[in-house]
C-alpha angles and dihedrals in degrees: 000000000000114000102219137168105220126171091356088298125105114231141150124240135174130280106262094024105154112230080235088062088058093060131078113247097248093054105059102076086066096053127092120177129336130226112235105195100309098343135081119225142176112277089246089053106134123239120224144157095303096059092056110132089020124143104216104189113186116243120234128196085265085074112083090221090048087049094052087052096053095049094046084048088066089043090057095039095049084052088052091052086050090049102053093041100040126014118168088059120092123208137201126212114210139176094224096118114068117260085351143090115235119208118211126185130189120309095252092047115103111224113174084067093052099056109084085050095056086048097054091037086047085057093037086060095038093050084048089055100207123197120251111211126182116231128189121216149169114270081254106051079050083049088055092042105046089048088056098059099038102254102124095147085071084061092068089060100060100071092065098048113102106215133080096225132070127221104212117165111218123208108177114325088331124106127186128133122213106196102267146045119304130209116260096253148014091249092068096071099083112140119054141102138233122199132164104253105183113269097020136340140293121223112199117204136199104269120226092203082047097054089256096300120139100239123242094261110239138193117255119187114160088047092043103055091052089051084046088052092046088053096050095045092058096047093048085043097044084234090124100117137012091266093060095046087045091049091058096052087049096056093060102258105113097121087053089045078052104053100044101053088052082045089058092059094043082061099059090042089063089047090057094051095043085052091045097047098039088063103030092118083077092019108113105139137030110189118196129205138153126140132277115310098010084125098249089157094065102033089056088061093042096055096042085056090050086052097053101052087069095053096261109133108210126193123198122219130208117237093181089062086068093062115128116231114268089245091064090036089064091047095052092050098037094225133121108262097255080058106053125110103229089190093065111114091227085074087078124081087245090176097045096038086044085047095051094050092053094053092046100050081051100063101260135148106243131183103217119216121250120210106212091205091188088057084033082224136117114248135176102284121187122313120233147149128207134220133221093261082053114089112195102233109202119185129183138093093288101043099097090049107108082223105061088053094027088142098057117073120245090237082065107054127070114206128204124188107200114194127137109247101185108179095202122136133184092229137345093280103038111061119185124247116254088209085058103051080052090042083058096048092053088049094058101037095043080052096054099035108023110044078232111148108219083246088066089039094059095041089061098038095086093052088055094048091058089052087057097054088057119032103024105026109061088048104051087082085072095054119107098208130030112203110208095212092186117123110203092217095045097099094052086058095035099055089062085069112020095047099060085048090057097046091055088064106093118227084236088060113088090230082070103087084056093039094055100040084056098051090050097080107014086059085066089059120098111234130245105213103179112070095178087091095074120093114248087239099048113119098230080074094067076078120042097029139252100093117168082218095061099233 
């Protein structure tokens, strides 16, 4: 017998109980994933004798990782549809529409005929409620299988993966893996939305961040078209999936993989410049946002640099120097100090920083404010006055918010909305997150500037994430540039540092449900060992060090 805490309660079960058997049958179809000490598991993982003493807790969509699985588990429902309809098609999932997959055939399939059939054939499988089972095979039995269900691409990956051993997940006769856990049946898929999205479809999903709840799509256009580009980029590039960026680095062109990716953000740097001084006659303000680890630090000087070398004389501004003392921001929020959210805007000084701007795009001589973080009080800061040749540049995660810059008129500010949207997946039916490429960043460069271990990193992540949702998100729609900040090479620098760091982290150790889920994919990336090859201005140095900038 097998000592567990379940449901708060402390029982014994029987070597080899399944988590599903806990739980009451009515219940099932609502479950996702459980968590087994630090770990999460499928809900028919066995229990045995290492797991004695354990506390296994069951994951609803309000977890982010149950909420991963559940989204992977319509992937993998929606490929089985295709595959019994149509087999001979092969699909691609992607993440370039915003908080939704996008599912993408060959070029000659019609889609937008097909749809109403996958639909019907997605709720066929979810009313059977098939089970979902995990196997384990060779690399070889994976090889034959894959091959039988057409899904050859799958094969690529194989080669990089370390172990001998294959993870597949069967339903039926049907066998496919997505990169992550599954929910033990069919049935439990109950909530999503398929709609034709020319040229494809689009799958909406519960949200975690949302309370489980499937978002009111939206149009965005802005967003979109950078995610379209980035697609497109990395067809025309052969840059689409991890084989194909490791393949570049194994024939002997990293330098050039290198360069052109850093190429590709030079260009949009000249666009931005072009677009700025085109209109610098109204220009006044650029305000510059994007969420944490986007690399704003670099690409302000960068920009500036582009700006001046067309004569345009930019000066930066501080937003955190218009900070209110903690003593008036609990006042203002009417909350003790361990409970303040130090990310409101109402946290900033909007009157006096409004205020400031105006003077200064008069004409005026203004003394700007100084926040002396180390007193946590305002103090004098520098005097200066701009000219008409001088735009104001402003960065930080209000700074595309019209209230923050109300005075000024819109015909006057210039926003840019800076985030990586790297469009890479493992395989066709696996696409890598975009928050985890940025996850990874904050881990190396808290590392190597910050004396911050990955466990502390992740703890505060989520925190971070929520201050996005509300503060960054819902403004990057008014922006009139987006900047993709994703360097297609990054990952294969980054894992020298950041996998070591994850491994450190014990599977006892509550870090460990975002570590794993991160190694998964960075330890299938070849590594770039010399580091030398990177330019001194590249972003990716705001990182892992040796920035000409300093940052």
């Amino acid at each position: 017998m097998i000592k567990i805490k379940f449901n708060d309660k402390e029982m014994c079960v029987e070597n080899g109980t399944r988590v599903l058997e806990l739980v009451d049958k009515d219940q099932r179809k609502n479950l996702v994933v459980c968590q087994v000490g630090a770990q999460v598991k499928e809900l028919r993982y066995a229990l045995s004798e290492k797991n004695d003493g354990m506390q296994i807790q069951l994951l609803n969509l309000s977890n982010i990782e149950a909420g991963k699985a559940y989204e992977a588990s319509l992937r993998y429902i929606v490929a089985m549809a295709f595959y019994n309809l149509y087999p001979d098609v092969k699909i691609k999932f992607t993440y370039n529409v915003s908080r939704s997959i996008f599912c993408q055939a060959n070029k000659k399939f019609n889609m937008s005929r097909a749809v109403e059939s996958i639909k019907k054939e997605v709720k066929r499988l979810i009313d059977q409620d098939l089970t979902i089972e995990r196997v384990t095979v060779t690399i070889d039995e994976a090889k034959e299988i894959y091959t039988k269900y057409n899904l050859t691409d799958k094969i690529e990956i194989l080669k990089y993966r370390p172990e001998n051993t294959v993870h597949l997940y069967k339903c039926g006769d049907y066998y496919n893996y997505m990169s992550s856990y599954m929910v033990p049946s069919t049935g439990c898929i109950h909530n999503y939305s398929i709609t034709p999205y020319s040229p494809g479809m689009i799958i909406q999903y519960p949200r975690y961040e949302l309370d489980a709840q499937i978002p009111v799509f939206e149009e965005e256009t802005t967003y979109g078209r950078t995610l379209q580009k980035a697609m497109r980029w990395a067809e025309k590039t052969k840059l689409q999936t991890i084989p194909d960026i490791n393949r570049k680095i194994e024939d002997g062109n990293t330098l050039e993989f290198v360069q052109m990716c850093e190429t590709r953000h030079s260009e949009q740097l000249t666009y931005l410049g072009d677009a700025i001084e085109s209109d610098i006659e109204n220009i006044r303000l650029v305000a510059i946002a994007g969420p944490s680890s986007s690399g704003k630090t670099t690409f302000c000087n960068r920009l500036r640099i582009e700006l001046l070398s067309r004569g345009i004389n930019p000066v930066m501004i501080s937003m955190d120097d218009y900070y209110f003392e903690k003593a008036k921001i609990c006042e203002i929020q009417n909350q003790p100090l361990e409970l303040l959210d130090l990310e409101h805007i109402n946290c900033l000084d909007i009157e006096l920083f409004n205020k400031d701007l105006f003077d200064l795009i008069n004409g005026e001589e203004v003394t700007l404010p100084h926040f002396n973080f180390q007193t946590g009080r305002r103090e004098s800061g520098r005097t200066i006055r701009v000219d008409q040749s001088s735009p104001i540049i402003i960065e930080g995660i209000h700074a595309l918010n019209e209230r923050l810059t109300s005075s000024i008129p819109k015909h006057q500010k210039f926003k840019i909305f800076i985030a990586p949207q790297a469009q890479v997946n493992v395989d066709n039916h696996s696409p890598l997150s975009i928050t985890n490429l940025r996850l990874i960043r904050r881990i190396v460069r808290d590392m190597k500037f910050r004396n911050c271990p990955a466990a502390t990193t992740i703890d505060m992540w989520q925190s971070v994430r929520n201050g996005e949702f509300r503060w960054i998100y819902p403004n990057q729609e008014d922006a009139d540039f987006v900047f993709n900040s994703s360097l297609s090479y990054e990952l294969c620098v980054l894992r020298k540092q950041a996998l070591p760091a994850l491994r450190e982290i014990k599977p006892t150790d509550p870090q460990y449900l975002v570590a794993n889920r991160l190694i998964k994919y960075l330890k299938y990336f070849r590594p770039i060992e010399d580091e030398s090859i990177i330019p001194c201005n590249s972003l990716l140095r705001e990182f892992i060090g040796g920035s000409c900038f300093k940052v």
